[in-house]
C-alpha positions in Angstrom: -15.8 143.8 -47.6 -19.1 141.9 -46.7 -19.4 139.2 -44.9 -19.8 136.7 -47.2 -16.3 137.8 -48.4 -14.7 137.1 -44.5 -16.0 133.5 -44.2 -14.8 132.6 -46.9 -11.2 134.1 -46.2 -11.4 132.0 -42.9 -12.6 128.8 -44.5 -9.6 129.4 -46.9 -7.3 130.0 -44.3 -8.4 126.9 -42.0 -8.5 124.8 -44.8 -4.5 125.5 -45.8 -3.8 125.6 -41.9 -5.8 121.8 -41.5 -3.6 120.6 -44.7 -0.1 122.1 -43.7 -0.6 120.2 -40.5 -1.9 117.2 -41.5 1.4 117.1 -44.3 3.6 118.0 -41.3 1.9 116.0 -38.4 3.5 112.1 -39.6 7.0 113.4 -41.3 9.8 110.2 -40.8 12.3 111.0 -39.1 15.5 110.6 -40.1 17.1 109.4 -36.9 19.4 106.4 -37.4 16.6 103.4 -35.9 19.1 101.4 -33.8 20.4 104.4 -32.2 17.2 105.4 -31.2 16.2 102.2 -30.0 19.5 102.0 -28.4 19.0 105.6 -26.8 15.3 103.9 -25.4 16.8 100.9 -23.8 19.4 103.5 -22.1 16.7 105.1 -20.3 15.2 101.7 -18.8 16.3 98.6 -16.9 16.8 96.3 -19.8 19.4 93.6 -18.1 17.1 90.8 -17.5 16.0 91.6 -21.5 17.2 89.3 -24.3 17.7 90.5 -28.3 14.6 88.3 -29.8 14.9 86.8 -33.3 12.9 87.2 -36.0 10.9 84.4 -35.6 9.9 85.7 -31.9 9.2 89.0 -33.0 6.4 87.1 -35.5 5.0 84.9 -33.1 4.4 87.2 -30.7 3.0 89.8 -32.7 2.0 88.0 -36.1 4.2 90.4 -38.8 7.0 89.6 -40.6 10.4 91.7 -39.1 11.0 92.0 -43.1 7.8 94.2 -43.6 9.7 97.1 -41.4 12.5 98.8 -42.2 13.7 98.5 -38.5 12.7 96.2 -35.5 14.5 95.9 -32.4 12.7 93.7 -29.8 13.7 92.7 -26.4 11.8 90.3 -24.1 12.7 88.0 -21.3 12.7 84.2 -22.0 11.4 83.7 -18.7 7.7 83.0 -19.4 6.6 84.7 -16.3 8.5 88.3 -17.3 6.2 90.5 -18.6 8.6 93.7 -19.8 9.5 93.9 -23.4 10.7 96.5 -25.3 9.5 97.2 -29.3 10.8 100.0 -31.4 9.6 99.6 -35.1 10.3 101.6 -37.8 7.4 101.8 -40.6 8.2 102.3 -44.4 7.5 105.8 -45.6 3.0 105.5 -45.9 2.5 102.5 -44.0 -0.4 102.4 -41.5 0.4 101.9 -38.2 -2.8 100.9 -36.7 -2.4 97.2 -37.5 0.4 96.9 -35.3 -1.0 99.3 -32.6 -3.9 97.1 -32.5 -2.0 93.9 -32.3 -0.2 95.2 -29.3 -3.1 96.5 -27.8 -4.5 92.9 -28.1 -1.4 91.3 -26.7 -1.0 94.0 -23.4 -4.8 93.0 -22.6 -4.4 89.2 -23.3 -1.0 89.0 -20.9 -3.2 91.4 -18.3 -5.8 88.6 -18.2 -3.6 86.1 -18.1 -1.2 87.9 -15.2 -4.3 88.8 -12.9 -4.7 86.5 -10.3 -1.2 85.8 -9.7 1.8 88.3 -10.7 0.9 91.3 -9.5 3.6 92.8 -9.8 4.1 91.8 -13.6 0.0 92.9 -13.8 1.2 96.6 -12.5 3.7 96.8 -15.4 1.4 95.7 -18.1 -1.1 98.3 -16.8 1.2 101.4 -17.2 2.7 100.5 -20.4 3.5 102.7 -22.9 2.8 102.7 -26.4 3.3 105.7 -28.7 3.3 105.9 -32.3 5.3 109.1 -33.9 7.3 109.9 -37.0 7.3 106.9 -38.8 8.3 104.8 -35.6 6.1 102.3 -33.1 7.3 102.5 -29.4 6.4 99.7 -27.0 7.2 99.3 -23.5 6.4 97.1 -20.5 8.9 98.2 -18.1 9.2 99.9 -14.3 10.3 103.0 -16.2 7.8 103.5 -19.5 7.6 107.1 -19.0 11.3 107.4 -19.8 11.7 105.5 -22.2 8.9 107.4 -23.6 11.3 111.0 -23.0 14.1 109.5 -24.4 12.2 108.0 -28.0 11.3 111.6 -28.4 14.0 113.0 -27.4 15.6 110.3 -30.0 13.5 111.7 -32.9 
């Protein structure tokens, strides 16, 4: 066989490899969405948390709830409580990045806003977590992130 002959096997082969994980890679899950965001705020203090309407969810991060198959939101009405938890679930195809970036914006407007004087609430906002995995959009601003993180894959 020459050489020519191999590359182009590998190329093949890495080409089918790329696509089979790419096709894999995003999959929804089928996971029922409130008991997943239910299993999340299991992992992590949510008591001083309050279900958020609608409305809320909107303001505070400019979609519409009805865009998503699934929101659950918690956030404290005390203006100077920065933890919040998000779990949103994205119709099959939908791009995530638009909300990602939204929350992105909001964790970095709160941090400016927090800096001089809540420290404490500053700490949480710099070890948030925010993952984005089959179909689902995890945010969390919390003492705990890194569990609830465990327990949203765990969830999935």
């Amino acid at each position: 066989m020459s050489k020519l002959r191999i590359k182009e096997i590998v190329c093949v082969a890495a080409l089918l490899l790329f696509i089979v994980l790419l096709t894999t890679q995003n999959k929804q899950s089928a996971a029922d969405p409130q008991q997943v965001f239910d299993d999340v705020c299991a992992a992590i203090d949510v008591s001083a948390l309050e279900e958020r309407r609608e409305d809320q969810f909107k303001k505070a991060f400019g979609f519409d709830a009805s865009d998503f198959e699934f929101v659950g939101y918690l956030a404290s009405s005390d203006v100077m409580e920065v933890r919040e938890v998000l779990l949103v679930k994205l119709p099959a195809g939908t791009d995530e990045e638009p909300l990602l970036n939204k929350i992105r914006t909001r964790v970095e407007d709160k941090a400016e806003l927090f800096a001089g004087y809540a420290p404490e609430q500053s700490g949480y906002l710099e070890t948030f977590a925010l993952r984005a995995r089959s179909g689902y959009v995890l945010y969390v601003v919390s003492e705990a992130p890194d569990a609830a993180v465990r327990a949203f894959k765990k969830a999935l």
